[in-house]
C-alpha positions in Angstrom: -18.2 -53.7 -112.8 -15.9 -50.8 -113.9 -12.4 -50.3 -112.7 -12.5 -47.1 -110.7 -13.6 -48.2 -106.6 -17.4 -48.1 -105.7 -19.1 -50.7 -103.1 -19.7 -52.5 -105.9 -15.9 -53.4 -106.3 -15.0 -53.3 -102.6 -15.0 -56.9 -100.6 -16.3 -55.1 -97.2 -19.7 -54.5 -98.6 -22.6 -57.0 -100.2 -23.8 -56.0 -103.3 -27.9 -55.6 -103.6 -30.0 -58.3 -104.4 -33.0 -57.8 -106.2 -35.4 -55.8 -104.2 -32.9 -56.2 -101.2 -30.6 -53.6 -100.5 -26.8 -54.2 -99.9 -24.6 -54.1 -97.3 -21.6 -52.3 -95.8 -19.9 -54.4 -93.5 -17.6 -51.4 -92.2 -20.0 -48.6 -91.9 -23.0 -51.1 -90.7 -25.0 -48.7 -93.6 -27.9 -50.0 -96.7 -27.0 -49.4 -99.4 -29.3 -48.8 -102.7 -29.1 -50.7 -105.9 -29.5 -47.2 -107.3 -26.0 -46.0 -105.6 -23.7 -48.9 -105.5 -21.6 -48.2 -108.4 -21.2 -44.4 -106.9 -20.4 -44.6 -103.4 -17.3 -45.6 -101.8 -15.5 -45.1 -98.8 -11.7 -44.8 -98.0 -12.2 -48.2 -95.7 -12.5 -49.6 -99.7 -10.6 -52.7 -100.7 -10.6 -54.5 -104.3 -12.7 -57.6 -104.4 -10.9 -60.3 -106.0 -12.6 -60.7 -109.8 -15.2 -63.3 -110.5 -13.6 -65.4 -113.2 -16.0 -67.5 -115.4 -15.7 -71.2 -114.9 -14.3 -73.6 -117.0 -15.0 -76.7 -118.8 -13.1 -79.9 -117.6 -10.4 -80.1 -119.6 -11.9 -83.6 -120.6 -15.0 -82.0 -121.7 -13.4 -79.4 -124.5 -10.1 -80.1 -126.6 -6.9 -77.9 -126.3 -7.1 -74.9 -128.4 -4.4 -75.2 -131.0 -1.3 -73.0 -131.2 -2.3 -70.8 -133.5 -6.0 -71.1 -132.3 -8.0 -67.9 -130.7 -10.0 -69.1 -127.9 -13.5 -68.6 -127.9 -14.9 -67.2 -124.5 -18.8 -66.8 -126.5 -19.5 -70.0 -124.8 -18.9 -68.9 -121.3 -20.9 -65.4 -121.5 -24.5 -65.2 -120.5 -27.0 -65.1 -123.3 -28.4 -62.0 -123.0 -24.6 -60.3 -123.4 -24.6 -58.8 -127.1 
């Protein structure tokens, strides 16, 4: 998802699904996998970002103070 607005940012619209198209929820309007990260409309509002989820803090130790975290572990596979 890039910074600059397009439906695929906006939290009025659904994005696509597979072969399913998305949704507007202003403009009642499709919208085509193809298009969503170039349309927008001036109805558009920032959809909060999806944040990856994170261990239990049981489940990995603290990172040390002068530690880098590693976020390798909490991107998909096929990222590279």
């Amino acid at each position: 998802m890039g910074n600059r607005p397009s439906c695929r940012s906006c939290r009025h619209c659904i994005p696509p699904r597979g072969l399913e198209l998305g949704w507007c929820q202003l403009r009642q309007l499709p919208i085509h996998s193809e298009l969503v990260a170039e349309l927008w409309c001036h109805h558009w509002t920032a959809r909060p970002p999806r944040l990856p989820v994170l261990a239990p803090a049981a489940a990995a130790p603290p990172p040390q103070a002068d530690q880098q975290l590693c976020l390798e572990a909490m991107l998909p596979e096929d990222c590279g």
